[in-house]
N, C-alpha and C positions, 0 to 999 in steps of 0.2 A: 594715686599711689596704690599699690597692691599689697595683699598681707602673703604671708608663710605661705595661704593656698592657694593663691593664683588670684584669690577674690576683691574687687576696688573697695578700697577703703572708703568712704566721705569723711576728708577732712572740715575741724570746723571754718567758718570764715575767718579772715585774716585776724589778726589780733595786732595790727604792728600801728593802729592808734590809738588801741587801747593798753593799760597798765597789765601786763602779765597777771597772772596769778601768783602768788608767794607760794613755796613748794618748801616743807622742812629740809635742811642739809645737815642739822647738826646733829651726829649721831647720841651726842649725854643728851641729848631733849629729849628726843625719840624713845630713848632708854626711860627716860624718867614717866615721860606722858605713859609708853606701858607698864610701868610700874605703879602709875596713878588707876587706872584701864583695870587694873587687875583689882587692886584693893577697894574700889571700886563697885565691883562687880560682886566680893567677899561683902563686902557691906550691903550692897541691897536685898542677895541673899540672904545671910543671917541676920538681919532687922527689917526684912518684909511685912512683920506683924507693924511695924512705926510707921515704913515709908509709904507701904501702900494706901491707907486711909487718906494721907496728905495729898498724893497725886490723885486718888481719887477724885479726891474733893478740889485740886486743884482743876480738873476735867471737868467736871458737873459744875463750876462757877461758869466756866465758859459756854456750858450749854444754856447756863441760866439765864446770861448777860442780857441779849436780847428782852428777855420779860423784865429782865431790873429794868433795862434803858427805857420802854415803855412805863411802865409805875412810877419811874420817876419825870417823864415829863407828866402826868398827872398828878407831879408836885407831892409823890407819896413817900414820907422817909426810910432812909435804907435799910434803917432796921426792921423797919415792918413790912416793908418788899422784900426782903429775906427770906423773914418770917412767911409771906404767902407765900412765894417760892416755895420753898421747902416742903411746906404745907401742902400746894399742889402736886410736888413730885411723891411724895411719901403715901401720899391719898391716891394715888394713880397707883401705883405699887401695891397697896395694899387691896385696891378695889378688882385691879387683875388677877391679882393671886386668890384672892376670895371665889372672884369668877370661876379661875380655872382647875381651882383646887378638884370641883367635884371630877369632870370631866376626865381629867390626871388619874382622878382614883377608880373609876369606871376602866379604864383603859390597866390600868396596873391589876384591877381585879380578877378582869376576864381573860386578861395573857395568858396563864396557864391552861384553861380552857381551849386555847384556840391552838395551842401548839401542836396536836395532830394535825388541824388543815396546812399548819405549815410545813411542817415536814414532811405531810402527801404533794403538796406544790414544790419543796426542792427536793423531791425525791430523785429527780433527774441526772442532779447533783452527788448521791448518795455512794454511786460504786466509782465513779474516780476518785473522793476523796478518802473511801476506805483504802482504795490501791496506794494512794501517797502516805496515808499511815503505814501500812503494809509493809512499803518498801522503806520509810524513813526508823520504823522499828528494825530493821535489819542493820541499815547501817550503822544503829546506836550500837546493836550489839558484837557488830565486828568493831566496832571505834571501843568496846568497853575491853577487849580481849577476855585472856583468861577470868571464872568468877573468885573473885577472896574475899575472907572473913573477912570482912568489915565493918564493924560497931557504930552502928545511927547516932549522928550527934544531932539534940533537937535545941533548938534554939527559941525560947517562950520572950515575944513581945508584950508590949500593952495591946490590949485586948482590943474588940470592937467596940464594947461601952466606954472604953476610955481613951476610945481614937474620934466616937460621935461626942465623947463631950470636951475634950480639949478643941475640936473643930469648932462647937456651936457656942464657946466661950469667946474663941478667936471671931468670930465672925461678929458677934453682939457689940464687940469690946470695939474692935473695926468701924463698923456699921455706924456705933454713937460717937465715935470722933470723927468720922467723915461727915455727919448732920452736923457739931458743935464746928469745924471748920466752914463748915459750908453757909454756916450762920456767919461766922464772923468776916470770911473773907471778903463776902460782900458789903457789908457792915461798915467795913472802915474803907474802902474805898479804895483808893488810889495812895494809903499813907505809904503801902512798903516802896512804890515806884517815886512818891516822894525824897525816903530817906534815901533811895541808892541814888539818886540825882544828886541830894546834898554831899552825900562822902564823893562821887566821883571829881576828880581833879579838873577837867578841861572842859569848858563847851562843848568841844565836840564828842568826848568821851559821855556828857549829859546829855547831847541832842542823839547819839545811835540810842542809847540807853532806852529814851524815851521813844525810839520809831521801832528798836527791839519788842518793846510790850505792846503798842497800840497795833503793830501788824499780826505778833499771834493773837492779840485777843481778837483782830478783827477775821483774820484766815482759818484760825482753829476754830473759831466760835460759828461762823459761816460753813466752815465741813461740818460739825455735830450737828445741827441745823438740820441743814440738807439733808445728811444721812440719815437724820431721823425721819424726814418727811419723807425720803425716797424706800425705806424701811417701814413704814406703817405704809404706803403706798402697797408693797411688796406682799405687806401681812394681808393684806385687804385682798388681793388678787389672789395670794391663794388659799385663804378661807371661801370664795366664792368658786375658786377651781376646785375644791375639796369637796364642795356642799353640790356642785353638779355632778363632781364623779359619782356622788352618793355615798362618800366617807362622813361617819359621822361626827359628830363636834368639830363643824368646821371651825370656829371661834378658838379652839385649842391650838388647830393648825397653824392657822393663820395666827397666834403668838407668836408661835413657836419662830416658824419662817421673818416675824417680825422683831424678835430676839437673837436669832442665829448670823440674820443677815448684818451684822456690828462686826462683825469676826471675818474679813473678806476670805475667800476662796475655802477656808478651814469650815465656817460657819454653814454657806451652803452645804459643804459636801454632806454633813451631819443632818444637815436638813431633809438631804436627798434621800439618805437611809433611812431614817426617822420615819418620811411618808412612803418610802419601802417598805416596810416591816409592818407599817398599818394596814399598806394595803393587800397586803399577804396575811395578816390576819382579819381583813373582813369579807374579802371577794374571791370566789370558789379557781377564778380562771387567771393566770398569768396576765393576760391583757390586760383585763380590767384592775387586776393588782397593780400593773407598773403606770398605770395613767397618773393617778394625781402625782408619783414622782417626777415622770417625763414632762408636765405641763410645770412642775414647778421649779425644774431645769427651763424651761422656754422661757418662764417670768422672771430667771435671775439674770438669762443673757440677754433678755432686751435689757433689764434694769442696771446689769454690772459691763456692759459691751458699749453702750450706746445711750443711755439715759443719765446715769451719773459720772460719767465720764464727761460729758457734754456741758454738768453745770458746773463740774469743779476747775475743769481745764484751764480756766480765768485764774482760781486762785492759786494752786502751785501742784504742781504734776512730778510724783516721786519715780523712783527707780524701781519696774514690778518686780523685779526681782530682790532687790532688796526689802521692799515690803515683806513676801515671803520668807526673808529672811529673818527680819524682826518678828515676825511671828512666830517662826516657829522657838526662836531665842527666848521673847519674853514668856510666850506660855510655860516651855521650860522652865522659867526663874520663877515665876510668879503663876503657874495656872493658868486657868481661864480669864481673870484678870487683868493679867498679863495679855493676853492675846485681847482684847477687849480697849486697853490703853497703848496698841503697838501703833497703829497708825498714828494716832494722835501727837505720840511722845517723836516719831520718827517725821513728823512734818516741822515738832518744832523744833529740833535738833537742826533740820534746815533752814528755816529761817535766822536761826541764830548763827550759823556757819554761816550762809550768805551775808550777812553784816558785817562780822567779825572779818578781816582780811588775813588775820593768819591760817584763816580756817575755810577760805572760799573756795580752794583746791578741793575740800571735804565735801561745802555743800552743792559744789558744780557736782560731784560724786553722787550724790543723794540725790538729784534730780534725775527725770525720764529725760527721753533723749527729744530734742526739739523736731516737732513735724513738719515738714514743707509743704 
């Protein structure tokens, strides 16, 4: 079959022994689902400070799982496999950030020092983009016409000290309910998948119920995993790329690269500036400045092209564009965040569509396209 351009389509394999897909027809649903869609989306926005703790800590139990399922076949109780849990993750956190703190401020001290050599390295740069001011100051001011009196209106917000400390309230307030969640969710076990099997009506309504949670915790918890081992893998590689170019505090880098790679395609690219702008502030010659960035573009396309592609492929493979899409969506709504929990929330939005049959037209949508 050919499309509008002349180009063959592939269609899928027959379907004429299996059950079609269910496709909404009725337009009051449709209506209503986006009118659910909408208020929806009012809610996660203006109670962000609520929900996001909760998915946080709903994320971080699934990264934990694995070490509960261990301390508990050594027979260890859950409340105190929690507790080291937690303990582990908060002490890893806190023992990095002690690390890197100095490093961070070493580098934040001498920036303004170094900004001569950078400005003599893009000085290259320097008379094209005075010509695009040049010329973009012209057009303002035929786009402004004639001049007239017109009286400044100035508009006084909250300040900077009270934009750092409603932030560092938000964050503390966040922070300790996503730990007291993260204690108890593991804590009590399996009780909420219990109670929703009690209220559900049917066996088979209780048996999806229960292959609903036992497959993301096993498919979600198996990505976090992964991406975290193929993510310290990444940081390792280019702290050692860093440390041969001769950029200093490779250990910073290789964080950094180790923190940014969570955030797919958005995460490197910031990576890629980040070890731009360092290397322009320490090495006198353009070459040498663009190397640790260019090697650290090499390590993210073996590792994002061919390496974790490779080990996720088994558990469920999304639509890349739609990925991009939720990212750039939940950053929006929620920050950094947000971009931080797009993947995760966007896998299991699919696996719950592919269960659900009203909804399997959505998650065949939400998947990559099958490779031959």
């Amino acid at each position: 079959m050919d499309d509008v351009s002349g180009e063959p389509i592939d269609l899928p394999p027959s379907t004429e022994k299996h059950e079609a897909m269910p496709l909404p027809h009725d337009m009051h649903s449709l209506l209503l689902v986006a009118i659910l869609c909408l208020l929806t989306l009012f809610t996660l926005y203006y109670a962000s400070e609520v929900i996001l703790p909760i998915v946080f800590a709903l994320v971080l139990q699934l990264l934990l799982q694995p070490g509960m399922r261990v301390l508990g076949r050594l027979h260890i109780p859950k409340a105190i496999g929690a507790v080291m849990m937690i303990a582990m993750l908060l002490g890893g956190l806190a023992g990095l950030g002690v690390t890197l703190s100095g490093p961070a401020t070493e580098w934040a001290a001498k920036a303004p020092e170094s900004l001569p050599r950078l400005e003599h390295l893009l000085s290259i740069f320097r008379e094209p983009v005075a010509q695009m001011q040049r010329a973009t100051a012209q057009v303002e001011t035929l786009a402004e016409g004639p001049v007239t009196d017109v009286k400044a209106v100035t508009v006084t917000g909250p300040g900077l000290g009270s934009f750092l400390s409603s932030g560092t309230r938000a964050l503390l307030v966040g922070g300790l309910t996503t730990v007291v969640l993260l204690y108890f969710l593991p804590a009590s076990g399996d009780l909420f998948l219990r109670r929703i099997v009690e209220i559900l009506p049917t066996l088979t309504n209780k048996k999806q119920a229960v292959e609903i949670s036992r497959e993301i915790e096993s498919n979600i918890s198996g990505y976090l995993v992964t991406i975290s081992l193929m993510n310290a893998v990444v940081g390792i590689a280019t702290g050692l790329a860093s440390y041969f170019c001769g950029l200093a505090d490779p250990v910073l880098w290789g964080t950094v690269a180790f923190l940014l790679n969570y955030v797919p395609i958005i995460g490197p690219l910031f990576g890629m500036i980040i070890l731009l702008v360092a290397g322009l502030l320490t090495f006198d010659t353009i070459g040498y400045a663009v190397l640790p960035a260019g090697l650290y573009l090499g390590i993210h396309l073996v590792e994002g092209q061919a390496v974790t592609p490779m080990l996720l492929a088994r558990r469920f493979a999304l639509n890349p564009v739609l990925v991009i899409v939720s990212l750039v969506f939940w950053f929006w709504l929620w920050g950094v965040a947000g971009a931080l929990l797009a993947v995760p929330m966007l896998a299991t939005a699919k696996i719950v569509c592919d269960r659900i049959r009203p909804l399997m037209a959505l998650g065949h949508f939400l998947g990559a396209a099958a490779r031959g």
